[in-house]
DRENKOLLUM-646488 format. One record per residue (C-alpha): residue in three letters; x, y, z. Coordinates in pm, 1 decimal. Each point is the difference from the previous one (the first is absolute). Layout:
<sites>
(site "ALA", (X, Y, Z));
...
</sites>
This chain:
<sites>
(site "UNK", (-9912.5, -4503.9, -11010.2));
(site "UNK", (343.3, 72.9, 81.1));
(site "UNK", (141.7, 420.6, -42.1));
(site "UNK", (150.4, -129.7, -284.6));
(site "UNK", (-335.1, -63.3, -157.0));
(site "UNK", (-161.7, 261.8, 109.8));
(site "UNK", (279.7, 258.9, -183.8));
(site "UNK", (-35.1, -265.1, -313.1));
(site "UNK", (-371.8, 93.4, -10.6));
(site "UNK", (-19.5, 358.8, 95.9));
(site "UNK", (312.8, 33.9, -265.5));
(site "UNK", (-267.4, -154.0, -275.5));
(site "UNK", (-277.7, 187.9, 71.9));
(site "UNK", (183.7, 314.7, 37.3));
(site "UNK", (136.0, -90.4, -394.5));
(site "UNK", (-349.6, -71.9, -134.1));
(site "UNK", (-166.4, 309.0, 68.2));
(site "UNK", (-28.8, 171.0, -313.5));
(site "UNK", (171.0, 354.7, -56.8));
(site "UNK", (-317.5, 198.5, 22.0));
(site "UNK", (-126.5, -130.2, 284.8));
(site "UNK", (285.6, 128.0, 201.0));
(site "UNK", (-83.7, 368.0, 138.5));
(site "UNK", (216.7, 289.6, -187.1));
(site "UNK", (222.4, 168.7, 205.5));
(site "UNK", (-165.9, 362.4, 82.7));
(site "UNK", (249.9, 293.9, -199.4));
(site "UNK", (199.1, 145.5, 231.5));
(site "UNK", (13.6, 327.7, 11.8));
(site "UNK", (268.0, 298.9, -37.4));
(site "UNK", (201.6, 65.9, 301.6));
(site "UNK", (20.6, 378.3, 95.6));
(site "UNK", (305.6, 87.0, 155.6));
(site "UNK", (44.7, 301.6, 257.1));
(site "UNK", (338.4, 160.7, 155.2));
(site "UNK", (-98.6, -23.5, 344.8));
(site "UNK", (233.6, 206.8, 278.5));
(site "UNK", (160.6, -244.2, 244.0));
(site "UNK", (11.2, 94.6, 390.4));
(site "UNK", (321.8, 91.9, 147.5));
(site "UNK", (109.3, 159.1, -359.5));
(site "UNK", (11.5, 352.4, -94.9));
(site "UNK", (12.2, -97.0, -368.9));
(site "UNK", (-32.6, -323.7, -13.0));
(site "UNK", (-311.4, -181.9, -230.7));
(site "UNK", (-100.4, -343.0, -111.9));
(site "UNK", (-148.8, -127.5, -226.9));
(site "UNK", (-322.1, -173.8, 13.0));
(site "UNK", (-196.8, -168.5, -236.6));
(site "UNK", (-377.5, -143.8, 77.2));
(site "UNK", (-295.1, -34.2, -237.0));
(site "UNK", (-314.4, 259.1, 36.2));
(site "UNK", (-167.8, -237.0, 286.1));
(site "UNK", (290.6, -27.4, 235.1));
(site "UNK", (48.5, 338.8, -69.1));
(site "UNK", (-375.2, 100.3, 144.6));
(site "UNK", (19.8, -241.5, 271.8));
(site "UNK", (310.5, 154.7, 122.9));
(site "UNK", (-133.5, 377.1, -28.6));
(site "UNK", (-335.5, -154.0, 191.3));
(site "UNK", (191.6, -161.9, 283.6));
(site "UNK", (209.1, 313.3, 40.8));
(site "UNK", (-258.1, 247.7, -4.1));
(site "UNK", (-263.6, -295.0, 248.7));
(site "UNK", (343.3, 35.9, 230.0));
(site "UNK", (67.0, 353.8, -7.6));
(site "UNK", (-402.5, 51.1, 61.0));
(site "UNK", (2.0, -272.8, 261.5));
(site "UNK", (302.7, 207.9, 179.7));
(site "UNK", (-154.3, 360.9, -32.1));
(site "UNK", (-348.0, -146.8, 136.8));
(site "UNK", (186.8, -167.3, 311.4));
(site "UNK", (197.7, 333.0, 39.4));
(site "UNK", (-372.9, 232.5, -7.9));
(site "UNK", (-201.6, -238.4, 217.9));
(site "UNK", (241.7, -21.0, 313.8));
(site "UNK", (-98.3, 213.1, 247.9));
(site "UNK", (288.8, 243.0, 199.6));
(site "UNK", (-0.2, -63.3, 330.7));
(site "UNK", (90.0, 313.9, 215.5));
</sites>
């Protein structure tokens, strides 16, 4: 078959599959926006807007690198 064909064919199938058999789109859901201070600024803020899970998996990875500094910082030892 030439790529001609092969488009003609996936174009059909794609058009005969019934409405409900295609999967629904999952709800998206609400954005939460924060004013967020930007470095360098004395009163400078930004806003930023994430949903609920991006807004826990930033707070995790900054509290896993702030952890991850302070446990590097405790476990060196001083040499004299």
């Amino acid at each position: 078959m030439s790529g001609l064909s092969v488009a003609m064919v996936m174009l059909l199938q794609s058009a005969a599959t019934p409405p409900s058999a295609v999967p629904a789109v999952a709800t998206e859901q609400p954005q939460i926006c924060r004013r967020i201070e930007v470095t360098g600024y004395v009163a400078r803020k930004e806003k930023v807007c994430k949903t609920k899970a991006e807004w826990r998996a930033a707070d995790d990875n900054g509290n896993s690198r702030a952890r991850a500094i302070v446990e590097y910082s405790t476990s060196r030892s001083i040499a004299n």
